[in-house]
C-alpha positions in Angstrom: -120.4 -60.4 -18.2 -120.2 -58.4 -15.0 -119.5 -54.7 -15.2 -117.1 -54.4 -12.2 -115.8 -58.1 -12.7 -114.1 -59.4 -15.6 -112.8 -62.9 -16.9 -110.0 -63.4 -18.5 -108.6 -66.5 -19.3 -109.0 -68.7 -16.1 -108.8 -65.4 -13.3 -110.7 -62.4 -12.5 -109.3 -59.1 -12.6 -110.3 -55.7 -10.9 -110.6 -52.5 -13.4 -107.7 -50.5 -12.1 -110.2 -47.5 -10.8 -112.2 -49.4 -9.5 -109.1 -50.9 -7.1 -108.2 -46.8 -6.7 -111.7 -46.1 -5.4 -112.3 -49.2 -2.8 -108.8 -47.9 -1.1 -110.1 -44.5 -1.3 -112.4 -45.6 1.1 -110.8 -48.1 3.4 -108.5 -45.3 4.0 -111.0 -42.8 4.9 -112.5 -45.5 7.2 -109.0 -46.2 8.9 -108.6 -42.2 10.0 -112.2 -41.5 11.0 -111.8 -45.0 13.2 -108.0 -43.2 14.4 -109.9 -40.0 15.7 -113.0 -41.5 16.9 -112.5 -44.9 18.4 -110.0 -46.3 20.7 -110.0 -50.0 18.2 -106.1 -49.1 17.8 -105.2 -48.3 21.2 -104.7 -51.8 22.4 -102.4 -54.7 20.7 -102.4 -52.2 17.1 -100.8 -49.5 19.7 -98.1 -52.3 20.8 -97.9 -53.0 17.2 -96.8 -49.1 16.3 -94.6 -48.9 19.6 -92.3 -51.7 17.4 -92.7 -50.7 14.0 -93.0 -46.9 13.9 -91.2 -45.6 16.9 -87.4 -47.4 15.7 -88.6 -46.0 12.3 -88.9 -42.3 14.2 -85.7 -42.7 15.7 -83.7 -43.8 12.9 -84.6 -40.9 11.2 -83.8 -38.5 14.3 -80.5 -40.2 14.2 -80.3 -39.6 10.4 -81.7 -36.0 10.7 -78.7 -35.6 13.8 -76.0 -37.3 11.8 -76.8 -34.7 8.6 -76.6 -31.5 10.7 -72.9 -32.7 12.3 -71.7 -33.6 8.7 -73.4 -30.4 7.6 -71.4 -28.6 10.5 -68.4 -30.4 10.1 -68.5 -29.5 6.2 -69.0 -25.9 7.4 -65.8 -26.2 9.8 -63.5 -27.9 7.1 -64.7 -25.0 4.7 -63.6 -22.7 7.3 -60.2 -24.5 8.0 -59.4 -24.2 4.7 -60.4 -20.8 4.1 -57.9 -20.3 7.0 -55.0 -22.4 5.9 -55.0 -20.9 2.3 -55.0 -17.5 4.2 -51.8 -18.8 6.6 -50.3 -20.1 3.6 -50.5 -16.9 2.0 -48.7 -15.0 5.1 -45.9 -17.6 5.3 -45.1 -17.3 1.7 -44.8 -13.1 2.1 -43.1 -13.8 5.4 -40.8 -15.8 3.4 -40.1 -13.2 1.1 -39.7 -10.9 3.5 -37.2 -12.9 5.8 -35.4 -13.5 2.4 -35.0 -9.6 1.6 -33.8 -8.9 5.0 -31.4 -11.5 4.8 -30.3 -10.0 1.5 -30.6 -6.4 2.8 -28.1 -7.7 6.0 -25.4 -9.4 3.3 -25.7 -6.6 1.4 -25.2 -4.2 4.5 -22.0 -6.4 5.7 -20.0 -6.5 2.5 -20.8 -2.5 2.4 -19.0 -2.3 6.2 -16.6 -4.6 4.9 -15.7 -1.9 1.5 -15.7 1.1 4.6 -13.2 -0.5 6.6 -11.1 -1.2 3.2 -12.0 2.2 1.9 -10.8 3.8 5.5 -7.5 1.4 5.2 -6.4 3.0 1.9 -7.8 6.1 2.0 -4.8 7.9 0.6 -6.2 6.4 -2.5 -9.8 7.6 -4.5 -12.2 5.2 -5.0 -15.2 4.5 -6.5 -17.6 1.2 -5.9 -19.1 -1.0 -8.1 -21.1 -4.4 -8.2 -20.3 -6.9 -10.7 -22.8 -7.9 -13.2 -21.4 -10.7 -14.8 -18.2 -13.4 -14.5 -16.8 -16.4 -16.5 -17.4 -20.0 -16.1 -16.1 -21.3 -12.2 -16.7 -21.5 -8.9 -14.9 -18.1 -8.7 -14.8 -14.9 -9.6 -11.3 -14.9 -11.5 -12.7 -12.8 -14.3 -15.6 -10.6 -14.2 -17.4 -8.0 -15.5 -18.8 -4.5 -13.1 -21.3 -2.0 -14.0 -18.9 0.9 -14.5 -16.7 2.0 -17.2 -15.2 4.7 -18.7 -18.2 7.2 -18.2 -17.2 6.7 -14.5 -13.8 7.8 -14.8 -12.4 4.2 -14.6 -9.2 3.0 -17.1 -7.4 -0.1 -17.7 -4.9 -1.3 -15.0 -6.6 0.1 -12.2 -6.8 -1.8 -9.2 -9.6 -3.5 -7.6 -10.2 -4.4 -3.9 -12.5 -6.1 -2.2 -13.0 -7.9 1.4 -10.0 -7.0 2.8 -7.3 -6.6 0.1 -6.3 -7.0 -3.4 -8.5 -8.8 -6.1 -7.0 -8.0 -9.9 -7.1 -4.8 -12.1 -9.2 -4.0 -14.9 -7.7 -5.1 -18.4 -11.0 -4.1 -20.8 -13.2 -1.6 -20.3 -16.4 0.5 -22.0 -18.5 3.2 -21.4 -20.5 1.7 -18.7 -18.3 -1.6 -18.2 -15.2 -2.7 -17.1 -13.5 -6.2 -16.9 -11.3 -7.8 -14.3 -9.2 -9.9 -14.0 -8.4 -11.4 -10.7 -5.1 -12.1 -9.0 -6.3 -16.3 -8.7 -6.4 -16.6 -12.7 -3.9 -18.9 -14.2 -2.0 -16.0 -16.3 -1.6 -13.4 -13.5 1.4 -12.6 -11.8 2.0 -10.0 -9.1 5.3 -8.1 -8.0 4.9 -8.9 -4.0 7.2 -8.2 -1.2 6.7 -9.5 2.9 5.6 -6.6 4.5 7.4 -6.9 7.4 10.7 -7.8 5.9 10.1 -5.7 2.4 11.7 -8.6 0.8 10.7 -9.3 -3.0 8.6 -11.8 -4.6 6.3 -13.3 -7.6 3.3 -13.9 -6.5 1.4 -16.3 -9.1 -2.8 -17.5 -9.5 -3.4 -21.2 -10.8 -7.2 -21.7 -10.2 -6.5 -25.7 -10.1 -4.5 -24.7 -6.7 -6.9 -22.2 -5.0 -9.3 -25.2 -5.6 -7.4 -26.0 -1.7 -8.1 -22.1 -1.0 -3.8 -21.0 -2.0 -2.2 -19.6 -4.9 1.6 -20.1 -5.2 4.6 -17.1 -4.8 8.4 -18.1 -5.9 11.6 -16.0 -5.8 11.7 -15.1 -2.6 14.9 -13.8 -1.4 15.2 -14.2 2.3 19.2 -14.9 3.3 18.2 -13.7 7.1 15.2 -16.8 7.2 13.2 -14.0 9.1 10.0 -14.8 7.0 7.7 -17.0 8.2 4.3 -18.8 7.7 1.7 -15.8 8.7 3.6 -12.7 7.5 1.6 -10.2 5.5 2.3 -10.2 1.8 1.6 -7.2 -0.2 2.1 -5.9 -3.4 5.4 -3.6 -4.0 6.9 -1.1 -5.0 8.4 -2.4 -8.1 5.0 -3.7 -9.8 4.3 -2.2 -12.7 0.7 -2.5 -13.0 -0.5 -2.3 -9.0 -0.2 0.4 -6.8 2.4 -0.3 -3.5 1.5 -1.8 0.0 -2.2 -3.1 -0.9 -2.2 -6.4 1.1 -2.2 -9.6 -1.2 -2.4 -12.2 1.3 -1.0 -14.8 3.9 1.6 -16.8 3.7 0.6 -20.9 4.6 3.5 -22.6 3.6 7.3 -21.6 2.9 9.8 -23.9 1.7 13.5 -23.7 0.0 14.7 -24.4 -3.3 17.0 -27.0 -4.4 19.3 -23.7 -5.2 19.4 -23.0 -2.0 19.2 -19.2 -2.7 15.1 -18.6 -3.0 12.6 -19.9 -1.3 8.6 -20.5 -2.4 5.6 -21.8 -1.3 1.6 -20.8 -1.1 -0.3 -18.1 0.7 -3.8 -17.6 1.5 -5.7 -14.4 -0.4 -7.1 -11.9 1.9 -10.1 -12.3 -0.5 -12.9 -14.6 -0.6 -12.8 -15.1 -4.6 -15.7 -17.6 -4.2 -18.3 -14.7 -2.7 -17.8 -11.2 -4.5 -20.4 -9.0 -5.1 -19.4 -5.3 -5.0 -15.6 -4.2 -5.3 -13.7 -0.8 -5.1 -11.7 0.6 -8.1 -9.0 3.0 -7.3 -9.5 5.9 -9.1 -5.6 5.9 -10.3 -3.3 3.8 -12.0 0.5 2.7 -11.0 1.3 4.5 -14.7 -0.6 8.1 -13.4 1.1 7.9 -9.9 4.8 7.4 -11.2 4.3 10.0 -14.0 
């Protein structure tokens, strides 16, 4: 048997290193031909121009396509880096814009207490803001951050917005509650300011629902009151201090006695938006004693 040739079966097969060694050498014998002939610079050369220069330019478009996705990449990278950091600014804008909104409320209610302060300022006050309130849409009964330690008692009066909103009937060192003129068990001793004639001014929160609270027993044999006039609370009440203005009267009508007259008035106070309030520093009691 041959060395370099072997049989097996029916076919003849090539040692492996031999194969490696024979290509060895046709390669060799393709480059030295490449450098120092000119045998592939006719129909080979055509041959190349089909096969190897698409080959070339398909992977210069491949190389080209890379480095714009690669720079693309870079530019979403940086888009987002950006976006995050613009996200970032809007949200402390936001916060911002909300605090100055705040610090503007704030700043109105405050201008709002001065002018009531400067109204009634034969009266001492003191301000408070209210930490807590029952159940509602309104503040009917709730609860401010001063008590006793402050000087404050029960049955003082409370204002805000631009009149009358209850007295304080519980109180504790640094607490105090009120009650508001709107609930459904407050009545107040009222007169028509420009008429001085008497009244009962009375809260029901199922009626203030339509933005009104109900008076009865007025007295008014001349008919000079009418829808508009300025009610305020009088001199009579025994638990609020005189001539702090109550509200507006909306509707007026008779009774079937002929001899009163009753009907609804709007509050001067927004019971729906409270936040800070003023207590006078004195009590209907203290003053007449």
């Amino acid at each position: 048997m041959s060395p370099v040739l072997k049989r097996k079966g029916e076919k003849f097969t090539l040692p492996s290193k031999y194969l490696l060694f024979i290509l060895t050498i046709l390669c060799t014998g393709m480059v030295l031909l490449t450098f120092n002939t000119t045998i592939f610079s006719g129909p080979l050369n055509s041959i190349a121009g089909y096969t190897v220069v698409p080959f070339a330019e398909g992977i210069s478009s491949a190389g080209s396509f890379l480095r714009s996705r690669s720079k693309e990449l870079g530019q979403i990278r940086d888009l987002i880096a950006e976006n995050e950091s613009l996200n970032e600014q809007i949200a402390e804008l936001t916060i911002e814009n909300t605090r100055l909104q705040q610090d503007r409320y704030e700043l109105t209610n405050l201008r709002e207490l001065y002018k009531l302060d400067s109204q009634y300022d034969e009266y001492e006050k003191v301000g408070a803001r209210i930490i807590a309130r029952d159940g509602g849409n309104w503040f009917y009964s709730f609860t401010i951050n001063k008590g006793s330690d402050d000087a404050l008692a029960v049955d003082m009066n409370v204002m805000a917005g631009s009149g009358l909103v209850g007295r304080i009937v519980d109180i504790g060192p640094n607490w105090a509650k009120v009650k508001a003129i709107i609930a459904d068990d407050s009545n107040v001793s009222a007169m028509v300011l420009s008429s001085s004639d008497n009244m009962i001014v009375s809260g029901d929160l199922k009626l203030y629902a339509s933005g009104v609270i109900s008076f009865e027993q007025l007295i008014d044999s001349d008919d000079v009151v009418v829808e508009g006039d300025k009610i305020v609370t009088s001199n009579i009440s025994d638990k609020y201090l005189p001539g702090i203005l109550i509200g507006y009267i909306s509707e007026i009508n008779r009774d079937s006695n002929n001899l009163t007259k009753s009907g609804y008035l709007t509050p001067a106070v927004d019971f729906e938006h409270i936040e800070e309030v003023l207590v006078i520093l004195e009590t209907k009691q203290e003053i007449e004693g």
